[in-house]
N, C-alpha and C positions, 0 to 999 in steps of 0.2 A: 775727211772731206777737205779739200782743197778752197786754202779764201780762196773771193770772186776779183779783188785788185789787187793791188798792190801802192806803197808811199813811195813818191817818186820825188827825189828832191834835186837840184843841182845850183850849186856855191863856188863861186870863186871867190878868188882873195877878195875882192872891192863888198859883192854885196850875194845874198840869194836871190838867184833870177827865177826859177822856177819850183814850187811848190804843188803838189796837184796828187790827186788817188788817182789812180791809171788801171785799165782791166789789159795792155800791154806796152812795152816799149821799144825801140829798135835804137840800140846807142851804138856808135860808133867805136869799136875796139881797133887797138894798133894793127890787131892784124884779121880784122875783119868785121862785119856786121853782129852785135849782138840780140838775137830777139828775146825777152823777158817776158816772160807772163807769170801771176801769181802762182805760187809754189815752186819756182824757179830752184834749182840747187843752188847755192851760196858760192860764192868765188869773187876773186878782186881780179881787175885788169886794168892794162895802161889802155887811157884814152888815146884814140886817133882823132886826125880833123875829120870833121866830117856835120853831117843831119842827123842830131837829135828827133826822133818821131815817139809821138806818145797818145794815147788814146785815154780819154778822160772823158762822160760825161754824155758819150756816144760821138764825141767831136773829135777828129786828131789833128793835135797842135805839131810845133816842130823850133827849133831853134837850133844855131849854128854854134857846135864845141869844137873845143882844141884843147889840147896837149891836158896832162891831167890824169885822174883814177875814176873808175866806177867800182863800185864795190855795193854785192848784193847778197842780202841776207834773206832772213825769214818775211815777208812779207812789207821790203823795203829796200827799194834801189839809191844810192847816192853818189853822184857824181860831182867830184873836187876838180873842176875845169881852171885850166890857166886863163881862156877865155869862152864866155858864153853871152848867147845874144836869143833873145825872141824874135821868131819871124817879124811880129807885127813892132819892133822897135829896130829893126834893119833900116836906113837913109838907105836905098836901090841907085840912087843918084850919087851920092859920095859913092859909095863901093862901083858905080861906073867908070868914076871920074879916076878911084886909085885903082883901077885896070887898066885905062887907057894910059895915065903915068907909068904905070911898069912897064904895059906895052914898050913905048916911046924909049924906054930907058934901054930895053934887048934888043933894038931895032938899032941904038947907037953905036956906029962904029970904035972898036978899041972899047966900049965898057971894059971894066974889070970882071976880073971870074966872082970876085964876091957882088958886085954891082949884080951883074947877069941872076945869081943865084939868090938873090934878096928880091931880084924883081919877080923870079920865077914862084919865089914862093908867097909875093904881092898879089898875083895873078890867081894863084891857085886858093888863096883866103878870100877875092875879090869876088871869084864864082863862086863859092861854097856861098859867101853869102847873098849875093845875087839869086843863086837859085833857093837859099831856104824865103828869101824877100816874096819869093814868086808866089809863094802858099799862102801869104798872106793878103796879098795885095791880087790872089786869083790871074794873074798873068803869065802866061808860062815864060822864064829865064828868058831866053831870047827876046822877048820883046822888053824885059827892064833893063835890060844892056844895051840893048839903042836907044831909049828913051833919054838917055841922059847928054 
């Protein structure tokens, strides 16, 4: 018989951010969506940036990963994130405010190729987190991107 959850854990270097039994999870792998559910086959993979989603308690949480490993065993997912964030401890308004900056930065004539490409990837970390902000705060994306 198959357990009913699974231990879901994710750590980066600074601290553990999320701790939780989960009955499934959807992590972000480099090259695609992972879904987890208990009994899972075991395997490692490089994390991608992306929406952590996880289902605990009949509730699904979510938090925003980057770069990093997950690696799942018998009845325990773990993921060693370079960066990790809880919807509900996302600032919606700083992650506005360092969108509209990278914005501002692609938009200036003569940037550099590394400027350009630093902003591109300001941008692309500014939504990820803006839209996992949105889960929490019940707003859909677009409207916590102008609010700010």
């Amino acid at each position: 018989m198959l357990p009913d959850s699974i231990s879901l854990e994710v750590v980066t270097p600074e601290r553990r951010v999320i701790r939780a039994v989960a009955t499934e999870a959807q992590v972000p792998a480099w090259d695609g969506l992972l879904g987890i559910l208990p009994g899972h086959a075991p395997l490692l993979s490089e994390l991608g940036e992306g929406e952590l989603s996880y289902k605990s308690e009949g509730q699904t949480s979510y938090a925003a990963v980057s770069g990093g490993y997950v690696e799942v065993l018998a009845g325990r997912v773990i993921l060693l994130a370079e960066v990790a964030e809880r919807a509900e401890e996302i600032d919606a308004a700083r992650a506005a405010k360092a969108k509209s900056a990278a914005e501002k930065i692609l938009a200036t004539p003569g940037a550099s190729d590394d400027a350009a490409a630093a902003a591109r990837r300001a941008i692309a970390r500014a939504e990820l987190r803006l839209r996992v902000a949105a889960h929490a705060a019940g707003a859909p994306a677009r409207e916590l991107a102008h609010s700010a």
